[in-house]
C-alpha positions as CSV (number, residue, x, y, z in Angstrom):
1,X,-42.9,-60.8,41.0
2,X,-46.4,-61.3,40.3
3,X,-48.5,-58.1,39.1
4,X,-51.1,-56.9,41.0
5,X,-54.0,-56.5,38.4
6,X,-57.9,-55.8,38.7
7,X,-61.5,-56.7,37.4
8,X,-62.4,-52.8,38.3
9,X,-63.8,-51.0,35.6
10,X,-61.4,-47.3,34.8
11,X,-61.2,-47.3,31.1
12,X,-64.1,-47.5,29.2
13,X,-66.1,-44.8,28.0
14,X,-69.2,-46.2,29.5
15,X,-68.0,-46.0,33.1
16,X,-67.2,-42.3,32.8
17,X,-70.8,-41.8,32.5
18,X,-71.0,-43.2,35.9
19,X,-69.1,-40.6,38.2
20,X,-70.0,-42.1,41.3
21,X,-69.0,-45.9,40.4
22,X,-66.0,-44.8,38.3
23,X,-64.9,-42.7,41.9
24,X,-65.2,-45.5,44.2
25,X,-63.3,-47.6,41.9
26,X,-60.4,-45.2,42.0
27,X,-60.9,-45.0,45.3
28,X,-60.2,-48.8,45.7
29,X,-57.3,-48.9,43.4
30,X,-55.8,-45.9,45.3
31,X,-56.1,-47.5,48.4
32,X,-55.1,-50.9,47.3
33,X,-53.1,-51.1,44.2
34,X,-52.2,-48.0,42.8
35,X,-50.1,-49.2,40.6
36,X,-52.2,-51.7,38.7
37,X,-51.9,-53.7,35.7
38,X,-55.1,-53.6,33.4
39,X,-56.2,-56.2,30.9
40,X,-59.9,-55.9,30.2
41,X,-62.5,-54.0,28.2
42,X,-60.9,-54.7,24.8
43,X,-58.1,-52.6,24.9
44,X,-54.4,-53.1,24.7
45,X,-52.7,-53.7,28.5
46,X,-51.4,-51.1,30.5
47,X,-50.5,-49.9,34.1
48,X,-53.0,-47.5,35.5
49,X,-50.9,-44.7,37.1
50,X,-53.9,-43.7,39.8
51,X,-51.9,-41.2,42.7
52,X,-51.3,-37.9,42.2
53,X,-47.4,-38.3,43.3
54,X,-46.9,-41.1,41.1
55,X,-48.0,-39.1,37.9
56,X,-46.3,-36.5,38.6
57,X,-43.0,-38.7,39.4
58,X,-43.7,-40.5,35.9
59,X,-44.3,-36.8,34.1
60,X,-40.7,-35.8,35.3
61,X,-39.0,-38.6,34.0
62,X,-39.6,-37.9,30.2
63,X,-36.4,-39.3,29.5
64,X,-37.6,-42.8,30.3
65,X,-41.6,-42.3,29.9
66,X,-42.4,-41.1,25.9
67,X,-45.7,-40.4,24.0
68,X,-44.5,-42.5,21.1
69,X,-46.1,-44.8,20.1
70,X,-49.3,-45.0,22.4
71,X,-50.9,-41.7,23.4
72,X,-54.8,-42.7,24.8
73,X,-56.3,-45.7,25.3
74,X,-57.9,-46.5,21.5
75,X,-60.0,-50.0,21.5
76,X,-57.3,-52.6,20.3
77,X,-60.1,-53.3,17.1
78,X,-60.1,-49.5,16.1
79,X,-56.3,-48.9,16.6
80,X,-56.0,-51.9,14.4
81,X,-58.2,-50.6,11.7
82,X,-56.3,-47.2,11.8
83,X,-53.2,-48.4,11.5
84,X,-54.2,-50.8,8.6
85,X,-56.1,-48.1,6.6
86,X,-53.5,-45.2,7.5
87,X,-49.9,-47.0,8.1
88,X,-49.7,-46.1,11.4
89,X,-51.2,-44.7,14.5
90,X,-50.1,-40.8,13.9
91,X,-49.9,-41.3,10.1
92,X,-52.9,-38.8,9.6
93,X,-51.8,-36.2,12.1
94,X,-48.8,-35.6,14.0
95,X,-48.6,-32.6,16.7
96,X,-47.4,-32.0,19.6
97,X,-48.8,-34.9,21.5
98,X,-47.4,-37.3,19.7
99,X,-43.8,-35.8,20.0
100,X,-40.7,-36.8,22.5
101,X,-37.9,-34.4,23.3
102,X,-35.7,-32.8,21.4
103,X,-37.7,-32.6,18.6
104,X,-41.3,-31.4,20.9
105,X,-39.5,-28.8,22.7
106,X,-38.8,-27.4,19.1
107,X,-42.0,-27.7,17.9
108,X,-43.6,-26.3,21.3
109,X,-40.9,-23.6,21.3
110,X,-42.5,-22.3,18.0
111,X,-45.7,-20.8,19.8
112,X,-44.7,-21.0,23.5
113,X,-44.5,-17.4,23.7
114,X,-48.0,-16.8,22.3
115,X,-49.0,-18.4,25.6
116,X,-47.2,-17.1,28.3
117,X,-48.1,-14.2,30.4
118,X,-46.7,-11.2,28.5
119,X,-48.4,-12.0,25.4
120,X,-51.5,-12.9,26.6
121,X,-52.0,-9.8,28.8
122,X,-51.8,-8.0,25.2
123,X,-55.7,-10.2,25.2
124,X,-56.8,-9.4,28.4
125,X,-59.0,-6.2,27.1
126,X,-60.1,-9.1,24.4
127,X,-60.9,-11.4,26.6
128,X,-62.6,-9.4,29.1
129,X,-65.1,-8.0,26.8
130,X,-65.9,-11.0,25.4
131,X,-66.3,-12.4,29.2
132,X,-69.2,-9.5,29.8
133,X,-70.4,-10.1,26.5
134,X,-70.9,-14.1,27.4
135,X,-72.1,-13.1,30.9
136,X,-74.5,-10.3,29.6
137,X,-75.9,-12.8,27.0
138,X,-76.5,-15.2,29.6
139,X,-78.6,-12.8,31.1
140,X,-80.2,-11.7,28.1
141,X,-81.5,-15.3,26.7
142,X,-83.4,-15.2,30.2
143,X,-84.4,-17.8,32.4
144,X,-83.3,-20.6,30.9
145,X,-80.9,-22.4,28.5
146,X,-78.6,-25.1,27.7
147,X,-75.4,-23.4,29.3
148,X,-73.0,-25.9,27.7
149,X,-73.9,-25.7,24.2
150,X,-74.8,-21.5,24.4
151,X,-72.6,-20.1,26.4
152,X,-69.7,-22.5,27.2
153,X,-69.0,-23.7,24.0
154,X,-69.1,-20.4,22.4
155,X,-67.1,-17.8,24.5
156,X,-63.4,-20.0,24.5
157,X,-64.0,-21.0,21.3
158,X,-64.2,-17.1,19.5
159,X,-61.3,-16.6,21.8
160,X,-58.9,-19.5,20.3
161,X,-60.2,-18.4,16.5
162,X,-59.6,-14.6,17.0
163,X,-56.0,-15.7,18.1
164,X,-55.4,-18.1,15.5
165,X,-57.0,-15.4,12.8
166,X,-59.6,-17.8,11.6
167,X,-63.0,-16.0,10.5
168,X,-65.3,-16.0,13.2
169,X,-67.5,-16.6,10.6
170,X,-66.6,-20.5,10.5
171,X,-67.1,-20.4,14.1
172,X,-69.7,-23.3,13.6
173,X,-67.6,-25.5,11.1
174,X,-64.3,-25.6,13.7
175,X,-67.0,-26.1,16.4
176,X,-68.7,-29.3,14.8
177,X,-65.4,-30.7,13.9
178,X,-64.0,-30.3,17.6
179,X,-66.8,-32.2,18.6
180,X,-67.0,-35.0,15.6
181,X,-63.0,-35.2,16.8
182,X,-63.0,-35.6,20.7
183,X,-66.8,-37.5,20.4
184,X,-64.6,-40.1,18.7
185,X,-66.4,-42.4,21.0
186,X,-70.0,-41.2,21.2
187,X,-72.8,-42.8,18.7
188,X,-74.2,-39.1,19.2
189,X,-72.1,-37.1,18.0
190,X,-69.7,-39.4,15.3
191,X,-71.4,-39.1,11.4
192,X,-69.6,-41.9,10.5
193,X,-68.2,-44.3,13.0
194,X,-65.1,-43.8,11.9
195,X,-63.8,-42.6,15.3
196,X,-63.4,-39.3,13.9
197,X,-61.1,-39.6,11.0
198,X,-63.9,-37.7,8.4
199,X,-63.5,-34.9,10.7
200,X,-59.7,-35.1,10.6
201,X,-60.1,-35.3,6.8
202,X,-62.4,-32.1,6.9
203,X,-60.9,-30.0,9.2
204,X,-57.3,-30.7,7.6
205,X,-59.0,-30.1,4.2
206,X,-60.7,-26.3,5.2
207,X,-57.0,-25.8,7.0
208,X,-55.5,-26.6,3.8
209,X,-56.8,-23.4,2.1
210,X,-55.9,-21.0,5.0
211,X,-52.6,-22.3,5.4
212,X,-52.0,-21.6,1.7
213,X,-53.2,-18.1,1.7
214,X,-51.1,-16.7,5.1
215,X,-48.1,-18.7,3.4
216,X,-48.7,-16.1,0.4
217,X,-49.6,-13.4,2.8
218,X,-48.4,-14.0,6.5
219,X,-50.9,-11.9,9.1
220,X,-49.8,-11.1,12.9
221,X,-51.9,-14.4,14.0
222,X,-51.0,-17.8,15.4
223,X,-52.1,-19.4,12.3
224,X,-49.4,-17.4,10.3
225,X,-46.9,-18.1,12.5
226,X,-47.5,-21.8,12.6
227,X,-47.6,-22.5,9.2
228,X,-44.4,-20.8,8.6
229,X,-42.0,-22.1,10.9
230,X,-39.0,-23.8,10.3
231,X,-37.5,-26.7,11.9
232,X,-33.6,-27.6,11.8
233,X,-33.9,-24.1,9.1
234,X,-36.6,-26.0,7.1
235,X,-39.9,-25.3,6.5
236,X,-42.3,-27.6,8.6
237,X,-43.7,-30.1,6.8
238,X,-47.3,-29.4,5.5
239,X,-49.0,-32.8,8.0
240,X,-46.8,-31.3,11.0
241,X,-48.1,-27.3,10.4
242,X,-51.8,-28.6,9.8
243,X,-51.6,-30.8,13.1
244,X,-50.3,-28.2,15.1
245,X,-53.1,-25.7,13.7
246,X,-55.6,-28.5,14.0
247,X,-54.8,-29.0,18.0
248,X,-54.4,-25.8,18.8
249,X,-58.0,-25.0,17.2
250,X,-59.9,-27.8,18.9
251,X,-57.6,-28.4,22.2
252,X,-57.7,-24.6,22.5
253,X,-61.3,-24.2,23.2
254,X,-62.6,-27.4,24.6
255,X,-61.3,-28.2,27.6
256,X,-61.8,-24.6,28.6
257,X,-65.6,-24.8,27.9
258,X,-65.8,-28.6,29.6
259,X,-64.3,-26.8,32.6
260,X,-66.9,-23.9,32.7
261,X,-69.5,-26.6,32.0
262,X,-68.2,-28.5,34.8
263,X,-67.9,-25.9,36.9
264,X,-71.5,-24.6,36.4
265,X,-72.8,-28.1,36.8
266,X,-70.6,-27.8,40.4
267,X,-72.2,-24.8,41.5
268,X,-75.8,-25.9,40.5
269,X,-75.5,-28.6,43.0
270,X,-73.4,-26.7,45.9
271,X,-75.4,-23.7,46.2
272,X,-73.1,-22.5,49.1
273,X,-70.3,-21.9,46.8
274,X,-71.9,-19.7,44.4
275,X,-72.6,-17.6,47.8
276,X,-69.3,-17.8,48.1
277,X,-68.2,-16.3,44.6
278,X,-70.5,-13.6,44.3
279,X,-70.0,-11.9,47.8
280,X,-66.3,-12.6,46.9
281,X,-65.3,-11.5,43.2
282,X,-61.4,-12.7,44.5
283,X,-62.8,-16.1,45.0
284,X,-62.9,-16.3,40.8
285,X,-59.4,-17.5,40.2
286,X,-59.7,-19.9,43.3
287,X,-62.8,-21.1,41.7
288,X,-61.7,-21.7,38.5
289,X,-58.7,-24.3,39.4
290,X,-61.3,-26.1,41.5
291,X,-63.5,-26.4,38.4
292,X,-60.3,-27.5,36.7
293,X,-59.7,-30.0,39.1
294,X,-63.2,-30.8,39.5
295,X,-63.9,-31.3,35.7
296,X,-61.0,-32.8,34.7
297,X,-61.5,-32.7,31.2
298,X,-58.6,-35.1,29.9
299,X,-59.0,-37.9,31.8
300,X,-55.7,-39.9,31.0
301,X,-52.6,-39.9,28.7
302,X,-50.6,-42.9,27.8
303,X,-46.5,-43.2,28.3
304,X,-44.8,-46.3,27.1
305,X,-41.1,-47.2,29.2
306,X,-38.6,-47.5,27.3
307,X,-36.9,-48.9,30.4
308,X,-37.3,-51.0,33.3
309,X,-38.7,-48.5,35.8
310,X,-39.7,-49.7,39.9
311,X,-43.0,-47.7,40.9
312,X,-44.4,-48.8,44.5
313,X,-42.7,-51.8,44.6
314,X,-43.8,-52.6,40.9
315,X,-41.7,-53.5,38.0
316,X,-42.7,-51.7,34.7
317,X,-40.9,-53.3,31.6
318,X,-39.7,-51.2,28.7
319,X,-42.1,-51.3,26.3
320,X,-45.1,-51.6,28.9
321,X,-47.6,-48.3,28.7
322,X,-49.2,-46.7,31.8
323,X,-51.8,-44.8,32.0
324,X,-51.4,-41.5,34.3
325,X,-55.0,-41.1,35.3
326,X,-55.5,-37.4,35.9
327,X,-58.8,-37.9,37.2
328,X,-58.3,-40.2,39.2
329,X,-54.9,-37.8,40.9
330,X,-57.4,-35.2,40.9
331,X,-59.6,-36.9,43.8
332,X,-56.5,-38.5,45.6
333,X,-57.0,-38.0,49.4
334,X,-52.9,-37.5,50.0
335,X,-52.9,-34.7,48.0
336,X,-56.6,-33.4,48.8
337,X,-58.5,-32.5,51.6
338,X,-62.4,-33.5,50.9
339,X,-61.4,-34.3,47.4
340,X,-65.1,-35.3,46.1
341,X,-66.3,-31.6,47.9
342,X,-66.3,-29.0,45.2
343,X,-64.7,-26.1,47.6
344,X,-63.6,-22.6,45.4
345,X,-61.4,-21.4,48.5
346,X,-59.3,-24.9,48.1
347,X,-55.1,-24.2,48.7
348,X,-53.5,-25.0,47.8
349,X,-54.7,-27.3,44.4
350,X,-52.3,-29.0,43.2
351,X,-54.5,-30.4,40.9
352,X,-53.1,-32.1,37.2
353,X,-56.2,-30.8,35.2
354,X,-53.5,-29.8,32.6
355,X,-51.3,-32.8,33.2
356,X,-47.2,-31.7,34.6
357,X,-43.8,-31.6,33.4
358,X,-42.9,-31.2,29.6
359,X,-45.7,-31.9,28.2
360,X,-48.1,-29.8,30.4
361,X,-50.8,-28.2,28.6
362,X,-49.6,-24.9,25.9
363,X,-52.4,-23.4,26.4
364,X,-52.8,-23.5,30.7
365,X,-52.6,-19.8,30.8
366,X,-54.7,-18.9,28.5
367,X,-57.2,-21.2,29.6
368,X,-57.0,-20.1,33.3
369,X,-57.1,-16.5,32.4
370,X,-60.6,-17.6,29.8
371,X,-62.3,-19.5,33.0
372,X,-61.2,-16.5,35.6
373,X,-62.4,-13.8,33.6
374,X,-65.9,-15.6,33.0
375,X,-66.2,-16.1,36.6
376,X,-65.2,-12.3,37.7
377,X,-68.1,-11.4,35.4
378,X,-70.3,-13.7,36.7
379,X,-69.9,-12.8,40.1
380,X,-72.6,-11.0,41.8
381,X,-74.8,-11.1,39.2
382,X,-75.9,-14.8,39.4
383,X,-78.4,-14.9,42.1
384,X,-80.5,-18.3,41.3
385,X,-79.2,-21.7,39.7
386,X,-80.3,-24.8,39.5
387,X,-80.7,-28.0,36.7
388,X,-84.0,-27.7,34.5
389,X,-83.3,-31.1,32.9
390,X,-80.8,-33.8,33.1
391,X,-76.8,-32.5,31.6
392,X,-75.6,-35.0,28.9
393,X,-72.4,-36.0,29.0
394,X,-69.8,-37.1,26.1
395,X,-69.2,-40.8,25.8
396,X,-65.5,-40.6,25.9
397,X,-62.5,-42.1,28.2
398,X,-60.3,-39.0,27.2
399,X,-61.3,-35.6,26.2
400,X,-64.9,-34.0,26.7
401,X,-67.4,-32.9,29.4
402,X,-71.3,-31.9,29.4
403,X,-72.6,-31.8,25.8
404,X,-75.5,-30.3,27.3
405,X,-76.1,-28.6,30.7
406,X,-79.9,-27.4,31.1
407,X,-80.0,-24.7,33.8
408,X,-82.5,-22.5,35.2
409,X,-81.3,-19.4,36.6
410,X,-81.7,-16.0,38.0
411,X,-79.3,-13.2,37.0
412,X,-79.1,-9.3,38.2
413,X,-78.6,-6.9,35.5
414,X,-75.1,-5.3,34.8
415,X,-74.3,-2.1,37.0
């Protein structure tokens, strides 16, 4: 059977910058070859996974589709060099992500109910003030400002620390790190060109200390929690509990701001739909899966077969990756009406913004409930927006949004 396979550019970090030529090409491959097999741009091959059905199909069966050992498309020259200097590809981390059933569903079992509903209501007063407090100091810088790097950045990213019990005070330091980590790819924003492995180093090194002290003296946080957890009745091993910290620290608050960047970036340039939200404060948790979907902050995640498995008339081979392109499911036309219309009163959304089955995103609730409450706030009160400058986007194939999103906007006071 020969493979189908294509010249079309979907995987490099470069055509992400280029929303309009990256779409069409997912376009074509979704009409043509959904199931294609990729060999180009340096990396490793893979299947690219482009329908929404056929993601989802793939996400369900976690008994033949793993994370291990491939988990995001890495240049083949830079996963070399990892594996050479470290031993392997997860030999300086190892979290959630990189684990398969049973032993995930242990590891995620250890905070899963930190995230659910019942425990997150307990935030909701939390997380409301600091929505007005974002909202009100979006009105109170006036005018003008770079919404991505003072407002989005900041309000998800105070919520995630409070949880986990770090100081609010090293705000800035788990900030620059998240960035160092998921700008892997971006000239901009790496120190080194190491594709973020000093910021690994760094952030496991200030971890290091924390996780020593709530050892000593556990708090009610997620940090303490985390680092004290036993698997199989032993204590998690100190690379597994730092991992785990480490994701939830940076995961935890940057997708959510990507999305309200995204979002805002959305409403900028569709001027009806901010109408929309603030004569209809309702319209806020409507609006915020749209700017899920819309975003799309992860844009893939890697499965290798560990069986032969038909997909559309296509045989994958055990040991073969594909590549579940979430952004790419997120614009499908069988599962969207209008899919490249940003619409907040879209249902339903059956969007994979947080990916589907097992290994769905921890933190979708929390993140939803972050984006809602921002939006609520919002409502009615912004009466102007529009771009002052051109919005900067993160060089990356995988994790990230605006860096920087320069608006100009009008605002009504609080009542």
């Amino acid at each position: 059977m020969n493979r189908p396979t294509t010249d079309l550019d979907i995987s490099s970090p470069q055509i992400y910058m280029d929303e309009e030529t990256l779409g069409e090409n997912f376009r074509k491959l979704r009409q043509d070859n959904p199931v294609v097999w990729v060999e180009q741009n340096g990396y490793r091959p893979f299947w690219a996974i482009t329908k929404n059905a056929d993601i989802r199909e793939i996400s369900r069966r976690n008994d033949i589709f793993i994370n291990a050992p491939r988990l995001t498309l890495i240049p083949e020259d830079i996963e070399d060099n990892i594996i050479k200097t470290q031993g392997s590809r997860t030999a300086m981390t190892r979290h959630l992500l990189d684990m398969d059933d049973p032993e995930h569903r242990a590891y995620r079992n250890i905070t899963q109910k930190w995230f659910n509903g019942p425990a997150l209501r307990q935030l909701e007063d939390r997380m409301d003030s600091l929505a007005t407090e974002y909202v009100d100091r979006l009105c109170a810088i006036g005018g003008e400002c770079d919404f991505a790097e003072e407002i989005a950045s900041e309000y998800p990213l105070t919520m995630i620390t409070s949880i986990l019990g770090l100081p609010e005070t090293d705000n800035g330091l788990v900030k620059r790190l998240t960035q160092e980590i998921f700008g892997a790819q971006d000239p901009e924003v790496q120190r080194s060109g190491d594709f973020g492995l000093a910021a690994v180093f760094e952030f496991f090194g200030y971890l290091t200390k924390i996780m020593e002290e709530r050892r000593e003296r556990p708090r009610d946080d997620l940090f303490s929690v985390i680092v004290n957890a036993k698997i199989n009745d032993a204590p998690m091993p100190d690379t597994d509990a730092l991992s785990y910290a480490m994701l939830v620290a940076t995961a935890g608050h940057d997708t959510t701001s990507s999305t309200l960047s995204g979002g805002m970036h959305a409403f900028a340039n569709n001027p009806d739909q901010l109408e929309l939200l603030n004569s209809d404060p309702s319209l806020a948790a409507s609006a915020a899966q749209e700017s899920f979907r819309w975003a799309t902050p992860v844009k893939h995640f890697l499965r290798t077969a560990t069986e032969d498995f038909e997909l559309r008339g296509q045989m994958i081979k055990a040991g073969e990756a594909v590549c579940l392109m979430y952004y790419s499911a997120n614009r499908d036309e069988d599962e969207f009406e209008s899919p490249d219309h940003f619409d907040i009163t879209r249902k339903p959304n059956r969007h994979l913004a947080f990916g589907f089955g097992v290994h769905h995103c921890l933190g979708r609730v929390l993140s939803e409930m972050e984006v809602v409450a921002f939006f609520s706030k919002l409502s009615g009160r912004l009466n102007r927006l529009e771009m002052s400058g051109t919005p900067q986007a993160l060089l990356t194939n995988h994790t990230g949004g605006f860096k920087s999103l320069p608006i100009s906007y009008g605002m009504a006071p609080a009542e």
